[in-house]
Structure formats: structure tokens, C-alpha cells
Residue frames as a rotation matrix with the C-alpha (Angstrom) as fourth column:
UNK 1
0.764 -0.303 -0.570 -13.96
0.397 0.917 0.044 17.99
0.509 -0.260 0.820 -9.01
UNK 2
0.954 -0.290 0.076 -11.53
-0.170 -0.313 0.934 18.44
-0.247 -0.904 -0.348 -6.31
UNK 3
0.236 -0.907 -0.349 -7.34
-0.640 0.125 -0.758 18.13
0.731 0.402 -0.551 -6.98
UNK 4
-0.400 -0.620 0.674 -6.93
-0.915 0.302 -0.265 16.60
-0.039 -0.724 -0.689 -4.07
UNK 5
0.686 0.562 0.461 -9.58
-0.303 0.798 -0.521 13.71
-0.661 0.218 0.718 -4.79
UNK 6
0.645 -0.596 -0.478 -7.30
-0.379 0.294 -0.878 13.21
0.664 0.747 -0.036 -8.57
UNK 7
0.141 -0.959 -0.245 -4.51
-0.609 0.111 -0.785 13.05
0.781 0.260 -0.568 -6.81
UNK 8
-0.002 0.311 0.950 -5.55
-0.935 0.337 -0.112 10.38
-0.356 -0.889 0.290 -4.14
UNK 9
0.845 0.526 -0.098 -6.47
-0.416 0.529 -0.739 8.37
-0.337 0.665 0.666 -6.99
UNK 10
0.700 -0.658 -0.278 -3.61
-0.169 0.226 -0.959 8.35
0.694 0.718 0.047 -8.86
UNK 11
-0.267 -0.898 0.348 -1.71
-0.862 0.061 -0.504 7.37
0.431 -0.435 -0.790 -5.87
UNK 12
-0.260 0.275 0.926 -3.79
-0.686 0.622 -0.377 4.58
-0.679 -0.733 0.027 -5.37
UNK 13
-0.846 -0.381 0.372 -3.36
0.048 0.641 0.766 3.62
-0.530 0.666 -0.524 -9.14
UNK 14
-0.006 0.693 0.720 -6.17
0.744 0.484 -0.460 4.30
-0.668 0.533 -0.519 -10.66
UNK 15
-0.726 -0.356 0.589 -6.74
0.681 -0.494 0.541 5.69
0.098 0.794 0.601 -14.08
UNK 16
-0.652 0.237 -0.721 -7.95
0.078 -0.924 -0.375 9.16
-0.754 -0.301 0.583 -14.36
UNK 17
0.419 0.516 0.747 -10.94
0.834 0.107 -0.541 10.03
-0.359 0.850 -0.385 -17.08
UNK 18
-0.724 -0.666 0.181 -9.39
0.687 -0.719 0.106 12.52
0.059 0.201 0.978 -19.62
UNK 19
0.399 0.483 0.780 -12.25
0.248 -0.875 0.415 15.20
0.883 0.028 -0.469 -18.59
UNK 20
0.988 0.152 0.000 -10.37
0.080 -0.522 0.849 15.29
0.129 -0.839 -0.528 -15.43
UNK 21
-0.213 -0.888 0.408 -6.76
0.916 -0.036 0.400 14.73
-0.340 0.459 0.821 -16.84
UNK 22
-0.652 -0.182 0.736 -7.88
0.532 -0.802 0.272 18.20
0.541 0.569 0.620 -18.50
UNK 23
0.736 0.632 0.241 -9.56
0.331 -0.648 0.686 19.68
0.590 -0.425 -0.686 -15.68
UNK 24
0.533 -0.691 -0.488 -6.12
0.795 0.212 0.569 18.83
-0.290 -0.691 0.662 -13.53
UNK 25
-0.350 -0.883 -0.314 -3.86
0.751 -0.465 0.469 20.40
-0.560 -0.071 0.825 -15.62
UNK 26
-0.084 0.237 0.968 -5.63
0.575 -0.781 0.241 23.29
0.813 0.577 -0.070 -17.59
UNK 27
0.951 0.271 0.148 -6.54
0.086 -0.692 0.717 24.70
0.297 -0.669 -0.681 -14.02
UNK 28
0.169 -0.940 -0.297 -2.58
0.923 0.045 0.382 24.32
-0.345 -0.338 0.875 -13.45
UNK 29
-0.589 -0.660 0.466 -1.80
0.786 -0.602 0.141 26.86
0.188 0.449 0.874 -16.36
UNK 30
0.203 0.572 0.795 -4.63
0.238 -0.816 0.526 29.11
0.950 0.083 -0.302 -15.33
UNK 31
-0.843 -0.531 -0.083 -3.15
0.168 -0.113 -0.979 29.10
0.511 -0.840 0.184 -11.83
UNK 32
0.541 0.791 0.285 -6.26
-0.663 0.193 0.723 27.34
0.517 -0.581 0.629 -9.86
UNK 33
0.950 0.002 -0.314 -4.36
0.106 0.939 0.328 24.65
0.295 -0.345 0.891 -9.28
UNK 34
0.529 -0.830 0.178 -0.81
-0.721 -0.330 0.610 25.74
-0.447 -0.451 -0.773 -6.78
UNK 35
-0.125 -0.913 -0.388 2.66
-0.895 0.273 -0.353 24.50
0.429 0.303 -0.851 -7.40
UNK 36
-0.752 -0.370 0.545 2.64
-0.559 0.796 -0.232 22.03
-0.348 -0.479 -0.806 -4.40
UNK 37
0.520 0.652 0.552 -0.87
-0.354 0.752 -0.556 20.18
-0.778 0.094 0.622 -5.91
UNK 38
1.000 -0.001 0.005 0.59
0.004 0.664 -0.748 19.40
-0.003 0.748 0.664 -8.90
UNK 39
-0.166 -0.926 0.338 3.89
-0.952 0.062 -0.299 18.85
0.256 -0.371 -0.893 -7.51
UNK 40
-0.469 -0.282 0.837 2.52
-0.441 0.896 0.055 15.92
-0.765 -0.343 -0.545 -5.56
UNK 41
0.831 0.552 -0.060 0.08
-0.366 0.462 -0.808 14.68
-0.418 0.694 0.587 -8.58
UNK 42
0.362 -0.737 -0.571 4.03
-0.614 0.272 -0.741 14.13
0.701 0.619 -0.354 -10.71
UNK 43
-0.449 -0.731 0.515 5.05
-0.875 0.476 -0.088 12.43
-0.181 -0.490 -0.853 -7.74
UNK 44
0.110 0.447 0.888 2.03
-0.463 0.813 -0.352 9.94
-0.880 -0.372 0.296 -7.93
UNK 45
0.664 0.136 -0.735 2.39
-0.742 0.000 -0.671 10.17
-0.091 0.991 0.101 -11.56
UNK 46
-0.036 -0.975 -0.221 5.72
-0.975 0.083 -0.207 9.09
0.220 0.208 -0.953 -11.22
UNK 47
-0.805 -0.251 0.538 5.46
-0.479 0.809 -0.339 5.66
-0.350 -0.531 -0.772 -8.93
UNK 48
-0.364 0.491 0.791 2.13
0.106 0.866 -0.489 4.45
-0.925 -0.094 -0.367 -10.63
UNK 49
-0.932 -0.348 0.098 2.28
0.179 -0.209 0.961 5.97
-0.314 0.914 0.257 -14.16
UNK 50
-0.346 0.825 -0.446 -0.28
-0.516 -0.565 -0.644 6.58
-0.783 0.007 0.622 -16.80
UNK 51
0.077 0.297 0.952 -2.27
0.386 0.871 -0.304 4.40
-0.919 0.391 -0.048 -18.74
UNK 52
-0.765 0.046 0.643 -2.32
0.615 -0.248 0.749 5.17
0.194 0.968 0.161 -23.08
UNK 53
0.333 0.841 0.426 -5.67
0.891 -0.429 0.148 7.01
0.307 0.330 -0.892 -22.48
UNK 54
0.826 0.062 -0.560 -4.33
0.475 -0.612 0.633 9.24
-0.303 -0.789 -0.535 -19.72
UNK 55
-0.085 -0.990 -0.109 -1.40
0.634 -0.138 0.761 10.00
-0.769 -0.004 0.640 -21.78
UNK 56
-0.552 0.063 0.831 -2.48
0.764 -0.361 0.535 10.82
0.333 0.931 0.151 -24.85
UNK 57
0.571 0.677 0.463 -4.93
0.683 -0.706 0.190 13.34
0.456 0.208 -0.866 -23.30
UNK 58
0.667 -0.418 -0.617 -2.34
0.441 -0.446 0.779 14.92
-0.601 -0.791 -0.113 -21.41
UNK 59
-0.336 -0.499 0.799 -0.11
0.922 0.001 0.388 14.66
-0.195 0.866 0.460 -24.81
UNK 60
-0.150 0.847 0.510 -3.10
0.894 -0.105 0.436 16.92
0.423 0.521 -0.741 -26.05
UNK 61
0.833 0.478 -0.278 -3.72
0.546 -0.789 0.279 19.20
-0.086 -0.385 -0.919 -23.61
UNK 62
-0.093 -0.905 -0.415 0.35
0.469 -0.407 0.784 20.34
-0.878 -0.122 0.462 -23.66
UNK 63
-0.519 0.143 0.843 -0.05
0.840 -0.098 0.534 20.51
0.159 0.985 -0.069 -27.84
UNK 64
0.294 0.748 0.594 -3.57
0.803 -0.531 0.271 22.75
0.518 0.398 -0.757 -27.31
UNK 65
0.193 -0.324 -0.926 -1.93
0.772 -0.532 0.347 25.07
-0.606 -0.782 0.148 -24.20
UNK 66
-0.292 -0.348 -0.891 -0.24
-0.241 -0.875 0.421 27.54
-0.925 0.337 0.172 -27.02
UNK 67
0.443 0.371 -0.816 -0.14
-0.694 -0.433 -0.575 28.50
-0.567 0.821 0.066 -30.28
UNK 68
0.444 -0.444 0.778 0.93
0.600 0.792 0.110 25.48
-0.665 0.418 0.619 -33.39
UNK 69
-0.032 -0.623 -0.781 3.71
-0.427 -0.699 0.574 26.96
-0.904 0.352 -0.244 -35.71
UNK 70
0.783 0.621 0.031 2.87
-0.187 0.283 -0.941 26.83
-0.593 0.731 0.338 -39.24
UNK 71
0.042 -0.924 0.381 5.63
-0.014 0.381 0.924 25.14
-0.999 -0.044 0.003 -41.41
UNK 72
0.348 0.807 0.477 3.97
0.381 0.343 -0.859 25.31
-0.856 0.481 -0.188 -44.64
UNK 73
0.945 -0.120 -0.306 5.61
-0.270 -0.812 -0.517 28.35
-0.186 0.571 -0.800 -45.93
UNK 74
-0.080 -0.993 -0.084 9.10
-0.701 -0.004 0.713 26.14
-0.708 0.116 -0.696 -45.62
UNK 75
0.354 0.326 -0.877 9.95
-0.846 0.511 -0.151 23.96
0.399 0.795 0.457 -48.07
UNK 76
-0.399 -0.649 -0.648 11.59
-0.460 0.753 -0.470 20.33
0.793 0.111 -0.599 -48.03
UNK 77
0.383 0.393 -0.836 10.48
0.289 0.809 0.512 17.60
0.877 -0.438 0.196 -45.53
UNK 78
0.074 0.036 0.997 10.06
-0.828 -0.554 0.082 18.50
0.555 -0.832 -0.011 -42.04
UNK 79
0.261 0.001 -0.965 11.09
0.614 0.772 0.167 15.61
0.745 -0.636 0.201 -39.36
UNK 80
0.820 0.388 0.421 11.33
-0.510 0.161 0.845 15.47
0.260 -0.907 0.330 -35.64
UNK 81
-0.025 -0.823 -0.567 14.22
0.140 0.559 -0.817 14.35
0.990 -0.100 0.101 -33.69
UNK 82
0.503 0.309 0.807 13.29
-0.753 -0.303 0.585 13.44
0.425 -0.902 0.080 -29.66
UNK 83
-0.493 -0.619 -0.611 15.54
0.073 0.671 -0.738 11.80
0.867 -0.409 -0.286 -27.19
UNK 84
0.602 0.617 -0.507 14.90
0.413 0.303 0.859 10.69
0.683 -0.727 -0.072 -23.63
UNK 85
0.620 -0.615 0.487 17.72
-0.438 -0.787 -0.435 13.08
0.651 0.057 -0.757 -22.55
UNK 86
0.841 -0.354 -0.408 20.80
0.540 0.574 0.616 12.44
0.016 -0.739 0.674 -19.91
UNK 87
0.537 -0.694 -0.481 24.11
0.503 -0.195 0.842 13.52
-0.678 -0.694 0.244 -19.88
UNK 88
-0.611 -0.752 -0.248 26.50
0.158 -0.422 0.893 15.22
-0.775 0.507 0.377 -22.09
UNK 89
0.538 0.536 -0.650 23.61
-0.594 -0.307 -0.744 16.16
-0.598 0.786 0.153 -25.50
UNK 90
-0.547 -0.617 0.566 25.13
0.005 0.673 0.739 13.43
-0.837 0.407 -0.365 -27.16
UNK 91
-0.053 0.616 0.786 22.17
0.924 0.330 -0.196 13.11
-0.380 0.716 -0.586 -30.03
UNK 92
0.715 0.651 -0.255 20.70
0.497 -0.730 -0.469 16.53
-0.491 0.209 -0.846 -30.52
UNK 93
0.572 -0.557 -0.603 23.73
-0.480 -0.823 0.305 18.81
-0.665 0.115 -0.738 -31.17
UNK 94
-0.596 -0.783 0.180 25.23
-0.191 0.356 0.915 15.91
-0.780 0.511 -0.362 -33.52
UNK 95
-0.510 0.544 0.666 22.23
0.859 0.287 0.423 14.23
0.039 0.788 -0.614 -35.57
UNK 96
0.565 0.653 -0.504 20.39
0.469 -0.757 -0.455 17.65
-0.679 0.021 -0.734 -35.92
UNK 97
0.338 -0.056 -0.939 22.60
-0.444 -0.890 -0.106 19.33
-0.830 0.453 -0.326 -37.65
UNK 98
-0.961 -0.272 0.056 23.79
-0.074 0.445 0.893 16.16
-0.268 0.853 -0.447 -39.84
UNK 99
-0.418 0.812 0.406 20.19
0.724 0.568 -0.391 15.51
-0.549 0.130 -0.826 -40.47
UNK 100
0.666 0.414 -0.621 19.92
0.036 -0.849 -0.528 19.31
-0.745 0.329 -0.580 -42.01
UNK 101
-0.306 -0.904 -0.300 22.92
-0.388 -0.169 0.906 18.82
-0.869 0.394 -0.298 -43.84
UNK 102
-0.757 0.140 0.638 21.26
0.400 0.871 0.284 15.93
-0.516 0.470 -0.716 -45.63
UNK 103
-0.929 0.341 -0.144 18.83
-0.345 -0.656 0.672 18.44
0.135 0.673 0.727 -46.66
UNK 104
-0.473 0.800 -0.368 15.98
0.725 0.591 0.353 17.87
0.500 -0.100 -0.860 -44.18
UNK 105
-0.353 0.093 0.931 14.12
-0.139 -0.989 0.046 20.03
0.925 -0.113 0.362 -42.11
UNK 106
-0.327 -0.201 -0.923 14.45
0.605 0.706 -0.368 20.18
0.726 -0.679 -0.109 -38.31
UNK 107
0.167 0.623 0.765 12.18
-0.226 -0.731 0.644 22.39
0.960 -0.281 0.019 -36.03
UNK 108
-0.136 -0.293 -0.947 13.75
0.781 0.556 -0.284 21.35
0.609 -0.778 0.153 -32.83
UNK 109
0.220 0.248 0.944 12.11
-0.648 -0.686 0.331 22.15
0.729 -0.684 0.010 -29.59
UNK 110
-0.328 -0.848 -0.417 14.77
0.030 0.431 -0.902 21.69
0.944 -0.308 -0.116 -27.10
UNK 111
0.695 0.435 -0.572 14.38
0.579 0.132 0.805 21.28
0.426 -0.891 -0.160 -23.44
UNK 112
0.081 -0.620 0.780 16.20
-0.596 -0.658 -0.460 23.04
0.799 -0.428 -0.423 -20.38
UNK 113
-0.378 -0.697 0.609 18.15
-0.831 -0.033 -0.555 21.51
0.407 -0.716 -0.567 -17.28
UNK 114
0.771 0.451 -0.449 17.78
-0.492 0.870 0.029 18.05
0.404 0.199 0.893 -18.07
UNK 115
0.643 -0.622 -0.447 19.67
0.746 0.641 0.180 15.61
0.175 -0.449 0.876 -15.24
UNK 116
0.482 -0.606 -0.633 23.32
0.563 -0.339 0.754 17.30
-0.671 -0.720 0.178 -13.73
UNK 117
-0.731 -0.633 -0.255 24.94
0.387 -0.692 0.609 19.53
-0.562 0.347 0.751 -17.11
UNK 118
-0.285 0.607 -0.742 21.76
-0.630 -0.702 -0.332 21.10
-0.723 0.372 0.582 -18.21
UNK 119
0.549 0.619 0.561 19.69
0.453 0.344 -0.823 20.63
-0.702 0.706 -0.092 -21.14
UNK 120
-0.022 -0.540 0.841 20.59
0.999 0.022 0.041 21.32
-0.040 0.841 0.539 -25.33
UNK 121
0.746 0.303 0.593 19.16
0.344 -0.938 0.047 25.20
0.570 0.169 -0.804 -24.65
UNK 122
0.932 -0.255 -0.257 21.64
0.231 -0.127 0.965 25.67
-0.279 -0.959 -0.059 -22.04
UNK 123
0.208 -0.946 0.247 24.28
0.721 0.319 0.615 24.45
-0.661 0.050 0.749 -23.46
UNK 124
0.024 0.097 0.995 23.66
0.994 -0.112 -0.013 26.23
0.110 0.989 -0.100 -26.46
UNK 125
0.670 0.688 0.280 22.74
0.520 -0.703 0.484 29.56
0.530 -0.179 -0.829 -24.60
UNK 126
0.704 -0.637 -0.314 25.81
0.386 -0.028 0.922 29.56
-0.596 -0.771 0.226 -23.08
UNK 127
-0.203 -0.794 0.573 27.49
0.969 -0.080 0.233 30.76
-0.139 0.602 0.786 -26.06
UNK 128
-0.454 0.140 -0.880 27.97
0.271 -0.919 -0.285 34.36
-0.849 -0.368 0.380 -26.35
UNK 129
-0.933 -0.337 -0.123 25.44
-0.151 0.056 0.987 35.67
-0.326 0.940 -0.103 -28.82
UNK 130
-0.913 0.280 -0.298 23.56
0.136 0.894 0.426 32.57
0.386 0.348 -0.854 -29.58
UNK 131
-0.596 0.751 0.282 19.79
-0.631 -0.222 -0.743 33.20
-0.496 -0.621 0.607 -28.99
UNK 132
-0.887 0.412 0.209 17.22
0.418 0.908 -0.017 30.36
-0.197 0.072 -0.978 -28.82
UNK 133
-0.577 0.784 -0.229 14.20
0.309 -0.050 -0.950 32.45
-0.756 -0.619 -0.213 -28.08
UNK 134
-0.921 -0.228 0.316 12.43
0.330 -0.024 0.944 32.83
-0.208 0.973 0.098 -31.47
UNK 135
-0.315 0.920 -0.233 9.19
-0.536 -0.375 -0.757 34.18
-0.783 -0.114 0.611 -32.37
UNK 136
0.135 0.434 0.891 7.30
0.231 0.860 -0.455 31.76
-0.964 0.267 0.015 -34.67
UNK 137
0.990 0.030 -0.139 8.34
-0.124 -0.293 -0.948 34.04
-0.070 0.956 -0.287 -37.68
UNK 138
0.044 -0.996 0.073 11.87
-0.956 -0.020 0.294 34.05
-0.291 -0.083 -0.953 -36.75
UNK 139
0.178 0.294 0.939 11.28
-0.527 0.834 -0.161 30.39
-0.831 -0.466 0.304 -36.23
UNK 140
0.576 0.242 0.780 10.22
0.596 0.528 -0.604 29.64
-0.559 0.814 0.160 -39.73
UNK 141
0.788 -0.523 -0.326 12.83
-0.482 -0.195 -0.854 32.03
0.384 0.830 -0.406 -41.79
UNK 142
0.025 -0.762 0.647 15.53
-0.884 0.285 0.370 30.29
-0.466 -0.581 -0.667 -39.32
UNK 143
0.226 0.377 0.898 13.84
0.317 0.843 -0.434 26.88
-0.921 0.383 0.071 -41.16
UNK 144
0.880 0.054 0.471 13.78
0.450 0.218 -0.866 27.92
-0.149 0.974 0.167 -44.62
UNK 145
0.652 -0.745 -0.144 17.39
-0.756 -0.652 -0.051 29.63
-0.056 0.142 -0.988 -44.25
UNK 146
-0.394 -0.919 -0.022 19.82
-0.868 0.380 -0.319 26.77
0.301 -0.106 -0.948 -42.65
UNK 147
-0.088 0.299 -0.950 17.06
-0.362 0.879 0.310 23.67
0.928 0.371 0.031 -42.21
UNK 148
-0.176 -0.290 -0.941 17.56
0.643 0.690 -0.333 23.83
0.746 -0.663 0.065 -38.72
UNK 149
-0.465 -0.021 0.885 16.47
-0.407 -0.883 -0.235 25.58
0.787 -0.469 0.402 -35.38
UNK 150
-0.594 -0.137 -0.793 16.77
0.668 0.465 -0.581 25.39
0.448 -0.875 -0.185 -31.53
UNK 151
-0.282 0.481 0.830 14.11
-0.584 -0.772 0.249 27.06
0.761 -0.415 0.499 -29.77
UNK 152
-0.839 0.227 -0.495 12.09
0.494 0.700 -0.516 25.96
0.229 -0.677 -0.699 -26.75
UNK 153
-0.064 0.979 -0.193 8.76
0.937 0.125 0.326 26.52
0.343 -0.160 -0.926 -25.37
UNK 154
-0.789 -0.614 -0.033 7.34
0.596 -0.750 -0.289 29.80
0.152 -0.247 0.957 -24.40
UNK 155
-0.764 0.550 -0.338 4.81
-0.145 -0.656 -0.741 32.16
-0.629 -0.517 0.580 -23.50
UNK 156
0.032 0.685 -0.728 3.19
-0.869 -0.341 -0.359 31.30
-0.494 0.644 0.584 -27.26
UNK 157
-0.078 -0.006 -0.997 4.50
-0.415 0.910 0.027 27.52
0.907 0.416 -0.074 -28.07
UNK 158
-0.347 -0.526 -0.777 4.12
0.298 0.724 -0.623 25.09
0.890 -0.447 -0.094 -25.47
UNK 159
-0.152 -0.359 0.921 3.57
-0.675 -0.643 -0.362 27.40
0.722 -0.677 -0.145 -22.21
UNK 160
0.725 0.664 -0.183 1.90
-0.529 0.706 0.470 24.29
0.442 -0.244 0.863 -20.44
UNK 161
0.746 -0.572 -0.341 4.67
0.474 0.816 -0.332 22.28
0.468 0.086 0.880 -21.27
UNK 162
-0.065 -0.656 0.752 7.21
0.080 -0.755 -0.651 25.39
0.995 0.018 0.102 -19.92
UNK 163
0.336 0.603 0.723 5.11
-0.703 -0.350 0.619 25.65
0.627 -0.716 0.307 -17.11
UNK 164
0.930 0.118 -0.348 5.66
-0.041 0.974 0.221 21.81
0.365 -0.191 0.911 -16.07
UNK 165
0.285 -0.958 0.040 9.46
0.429 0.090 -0.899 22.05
0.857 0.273 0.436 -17.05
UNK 166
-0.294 -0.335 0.895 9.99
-0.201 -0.894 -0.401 25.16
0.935 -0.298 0.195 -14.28
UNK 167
0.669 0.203 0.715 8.17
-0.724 0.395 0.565 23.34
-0.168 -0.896 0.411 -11.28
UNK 168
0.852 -0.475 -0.219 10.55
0.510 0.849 0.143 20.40
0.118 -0.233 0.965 -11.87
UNK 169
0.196 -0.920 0.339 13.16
0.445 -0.225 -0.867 22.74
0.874 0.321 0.366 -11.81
UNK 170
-0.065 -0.200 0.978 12.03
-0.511 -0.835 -0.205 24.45
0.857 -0.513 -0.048 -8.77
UNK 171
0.915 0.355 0.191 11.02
-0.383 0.621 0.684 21.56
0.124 -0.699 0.704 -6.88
UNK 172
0.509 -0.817 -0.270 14.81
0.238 0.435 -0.868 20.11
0.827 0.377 0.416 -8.02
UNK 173
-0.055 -0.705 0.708 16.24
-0.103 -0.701 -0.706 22.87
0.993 -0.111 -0.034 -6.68
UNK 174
0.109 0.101 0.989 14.68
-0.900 -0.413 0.141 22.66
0.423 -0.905 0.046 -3.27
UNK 175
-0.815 -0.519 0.260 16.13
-0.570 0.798 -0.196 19.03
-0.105 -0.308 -0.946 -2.90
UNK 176
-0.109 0.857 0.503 12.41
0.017 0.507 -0.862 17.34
-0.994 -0.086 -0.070 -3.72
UNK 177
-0.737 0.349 -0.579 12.15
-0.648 -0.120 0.752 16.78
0.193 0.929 0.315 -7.79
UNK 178
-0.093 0.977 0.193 8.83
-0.829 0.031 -0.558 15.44
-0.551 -0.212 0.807 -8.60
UNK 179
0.769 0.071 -0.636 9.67
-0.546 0.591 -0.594 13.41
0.333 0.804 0.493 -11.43
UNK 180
0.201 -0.932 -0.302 12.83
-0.531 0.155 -0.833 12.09
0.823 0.328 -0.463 -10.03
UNK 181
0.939 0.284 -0.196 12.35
0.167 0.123 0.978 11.47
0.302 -0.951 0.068 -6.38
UNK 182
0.760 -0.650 -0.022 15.32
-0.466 -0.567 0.679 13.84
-0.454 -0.506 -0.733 -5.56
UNK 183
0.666 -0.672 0.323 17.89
0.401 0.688 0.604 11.49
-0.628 -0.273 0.729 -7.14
UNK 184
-0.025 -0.709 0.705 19.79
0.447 -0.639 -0.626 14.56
0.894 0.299 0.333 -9.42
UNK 185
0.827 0.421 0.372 20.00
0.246 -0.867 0.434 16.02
0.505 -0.268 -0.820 -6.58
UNK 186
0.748 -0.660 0.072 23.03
0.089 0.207 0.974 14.45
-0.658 -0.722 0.214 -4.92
UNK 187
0.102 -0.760 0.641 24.81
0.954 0.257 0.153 14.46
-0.281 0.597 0.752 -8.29
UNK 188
0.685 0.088 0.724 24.19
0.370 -0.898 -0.240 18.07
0.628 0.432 -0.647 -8.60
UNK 189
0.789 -0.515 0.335 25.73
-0.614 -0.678 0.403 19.14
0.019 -0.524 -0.852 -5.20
UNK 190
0.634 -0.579 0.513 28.41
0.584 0.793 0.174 16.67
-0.508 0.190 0.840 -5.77
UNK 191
0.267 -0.664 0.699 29.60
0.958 0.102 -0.269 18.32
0.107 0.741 0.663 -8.42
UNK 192
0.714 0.074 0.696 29.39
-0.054 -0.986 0.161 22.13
0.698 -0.153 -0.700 -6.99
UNK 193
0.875 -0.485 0.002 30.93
0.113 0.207 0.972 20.54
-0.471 -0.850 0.235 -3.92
UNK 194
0.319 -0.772 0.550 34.20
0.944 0.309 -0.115 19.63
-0.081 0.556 0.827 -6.59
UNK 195
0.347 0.062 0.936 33.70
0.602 -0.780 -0.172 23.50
0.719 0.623 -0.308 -7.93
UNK 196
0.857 0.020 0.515 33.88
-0.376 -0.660 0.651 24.74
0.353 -0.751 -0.557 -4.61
UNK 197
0.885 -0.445 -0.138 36.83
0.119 -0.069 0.990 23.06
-0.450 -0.893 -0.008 -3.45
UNK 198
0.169 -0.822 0.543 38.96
0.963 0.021 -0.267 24.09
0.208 0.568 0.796 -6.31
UNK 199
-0.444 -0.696 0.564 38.52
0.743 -0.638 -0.203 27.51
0.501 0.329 0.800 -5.02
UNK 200
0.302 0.591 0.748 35.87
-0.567 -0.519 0.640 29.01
0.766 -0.617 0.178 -2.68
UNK 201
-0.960 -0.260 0.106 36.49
-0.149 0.153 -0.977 29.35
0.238 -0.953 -0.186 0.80
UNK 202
-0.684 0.687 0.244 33.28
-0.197 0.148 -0.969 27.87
-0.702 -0.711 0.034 2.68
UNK 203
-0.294 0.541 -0.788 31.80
-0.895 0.134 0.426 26.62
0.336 0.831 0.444 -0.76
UNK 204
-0.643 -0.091 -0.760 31.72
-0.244 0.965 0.092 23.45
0.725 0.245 -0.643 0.62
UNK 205
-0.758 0.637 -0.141 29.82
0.380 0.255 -0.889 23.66
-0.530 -0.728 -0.435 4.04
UNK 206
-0.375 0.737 -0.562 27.21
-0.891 -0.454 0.000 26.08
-0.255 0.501 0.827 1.52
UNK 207
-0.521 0.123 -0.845 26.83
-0.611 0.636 0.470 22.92
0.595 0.761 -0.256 -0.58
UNK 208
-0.852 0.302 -0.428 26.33
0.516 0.623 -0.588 20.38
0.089 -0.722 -0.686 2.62
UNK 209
-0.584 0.680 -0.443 23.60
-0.147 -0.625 -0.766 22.86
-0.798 -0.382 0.465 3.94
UNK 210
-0.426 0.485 -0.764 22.09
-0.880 -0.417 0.226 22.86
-0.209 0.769 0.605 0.34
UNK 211
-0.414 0.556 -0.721 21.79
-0.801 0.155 0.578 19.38
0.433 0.817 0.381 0.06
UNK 212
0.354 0.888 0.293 20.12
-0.863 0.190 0.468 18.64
0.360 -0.418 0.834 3.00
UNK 213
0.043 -0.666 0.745 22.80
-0.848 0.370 0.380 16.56
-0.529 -0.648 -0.549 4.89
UNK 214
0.945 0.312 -0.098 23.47
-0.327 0.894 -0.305 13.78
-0.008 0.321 0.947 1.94
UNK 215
0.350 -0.909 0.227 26.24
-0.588 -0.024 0.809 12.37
-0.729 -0.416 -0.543 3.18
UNK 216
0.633 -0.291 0.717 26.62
0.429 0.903 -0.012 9.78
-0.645 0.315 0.696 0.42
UNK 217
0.879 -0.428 0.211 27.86
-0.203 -0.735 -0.647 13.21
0.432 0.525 -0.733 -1.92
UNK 218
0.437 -0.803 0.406 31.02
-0.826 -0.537 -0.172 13.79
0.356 -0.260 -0.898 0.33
UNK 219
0.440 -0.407 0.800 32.09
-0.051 0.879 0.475 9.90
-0.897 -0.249 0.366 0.86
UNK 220
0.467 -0.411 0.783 32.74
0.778 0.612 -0.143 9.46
-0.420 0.676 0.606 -2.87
């Protein structure tokens, strides 16, 4: 089956069968399928969504992409804490660790440069030190030590789901997000624009140039 056929479809709303929902994106991570096809597939994704079938195999294929981290060897109940991210990590960095306190167990796989101040890995990563990147043993004595641990996807958990994450970042970057239709983008150079005029000479015209002449940025 062709990518470009899929992605015709889904821009014309119709639902995908999940032998080609997993032909789409498995040839993604094996790199058959370029950046810019499944660039525009998230765009169509985006404006005409996905039905319960088309999700759940997609759900599925991210899950089967890497390797599943055995938890077995920790003790004490193991929950899950997932937000729909935004601004400032309000949830994660507060009810995680109260939620270990309480003497649960939290395996938290965090995202990265979610919306205009990053994602919880960022934020976190930003401390001197502080390393996220775990190996699935690390992973699980990090669990059975302090009940709690930030990691994120990687060459062996997830890579699928990594994979995905990094084209939305790169597509972001170049003023076109797939998932977003460009609309962090103005709030991004906005705020560089601020950065730059506390103190860089010619930070600002950089910025203008970068984001592709939105004037609404430099009105407000």
C-alpha cells in the first residue's frame, strides 16, 4: 500500500484498517516512510481525528516499538499518572512525588517540549546533575529505592513514540507543527523576542526572521 493513498484518506475522513495503521507507522520507525509523509498524515490526523479502532492500534503499535520494563521485581502497587500537558508542570512534579510519599509506586514516563516552557524532562534536566536517562535496571532499583522515577522514551522504551515526539519538535521548530497547526509557534518567538530585548543587540530582528513575519507576536 502506498503512504500517500493513507494519507489522502485520512484527509478525506475516512477510517484507516489497523493493517495499514501498522503498515503507516512501523515503516516510519524503520525509515521507509520520510519525515515530510508522516508529517502531513499528523496534520490530517489532526483536523479529522481517529476513530477507537484506529487508535487503539496505533496505542499498540507505540507499546510493541521497544522493549516493556518489568516491574515485578518492585514491590508495592504500581500506578500511572498521565496529564494532557500545558504550561508550567503543574500535576507531574507535585502529585508524583505526593503519590510516592503515600507509599505508591510511580514509573513515570515523562514527555519533552510540551507547548512554550518545555516538558517535565526538561525542566527536570535542567538541574545540574539530575539525569532522566535510565536503563530499565536503573529504572527499576530507582522504583524499589524512592517509589518514584522520571525517565522518558528511548532507543529501548518507546523509540516509536520518541521518534513521533522529535518530528513534532522539528516540524515546530521550522514554524509548521503537525499536531498544532503552528499555533506554539507565535508564543514561542514571543517570548525569545522579550529575552532578546532585555539584552541582545539584533535578537529581535533574528526572532522576526524566525517566525516567519507573525506580526501578531510584536503588537502585543
Amino acid at each position: 500500500m502506498r503512504t500517500v493513498d493513507l494519507i489522502q484518506r485520512k484527509r478525506d475522513g475516512k477510517e484507516l484498517t489497523p493493517e495499514e495503521i501498522v503498515s503507516l507507522v512501523e515503516g516510519y520507525a524503520a525509515g521507509k516512510v520520510p519525515d515530510c509523509q508522516m508529517s502531513a498524515f499528523l496534520m490530517a490526523v489532526f483536523f479529522t481525528g481517529l476513530g477507537d479502532r484506529e487508535l487503539a492500534t496505533l496505542t499498540d503499535c507505540l507499546l510493541r516499538s521497544g522493549s516493556k520494563v518489568d516491574l515485578s521485581s518492585v514491590p508495592g502497587v504500581k500506578v500511572d499518572k498521565y496529564s494532557t500537558g500545558g504550561v508550567g508542570d503543574k500535576t507531574s512534579l507535585i502529585a508524583a512525588p505526593l503519590g510516592g510519599f503515600r507509599g505508591v509506586v510511580l514509573p513515570m514516563t515523562s514527555s519533552r517540549a510540551l507547548g512554550c516552557t518545555g516538558g517535565t524532562l526538561d525542566k527536570l534536566e535542567s538541574i545540574p546533575g539530575l539525569r532522566t536517562d535510565f536503563s530499565p535496571e536503573e529504572n527499576c532499583a530507582q522504583l524499589a529505592r524512592c517509589g518514584l522515577s522520571y525517565s522518558g522514551q528511548s532507543a529501548e522504551i518507546a523509540p516509536l513514540d520518541r521518534k513521533l515526539h522529535a518530528l513534532r519538535e522539528t516540524s515546530r521548530h521550522r514554524g509548521v507543527d503537525p499536531t498544532a497547526g503552528r499555533l506554539d509557534h507565535v508564543p514561542e518567538a514571543r517570548r525569545r523576542a522579550g529575552r532578546n530585548r532585555a539584552g541582545r543587540q539584533g535578537g529581535l530582528r533574528r526572532d522576526r526572521e524566525e517566525a516567519g513575519g507573525c506580526a501578531a507576536a510584536w503588537r502585543k
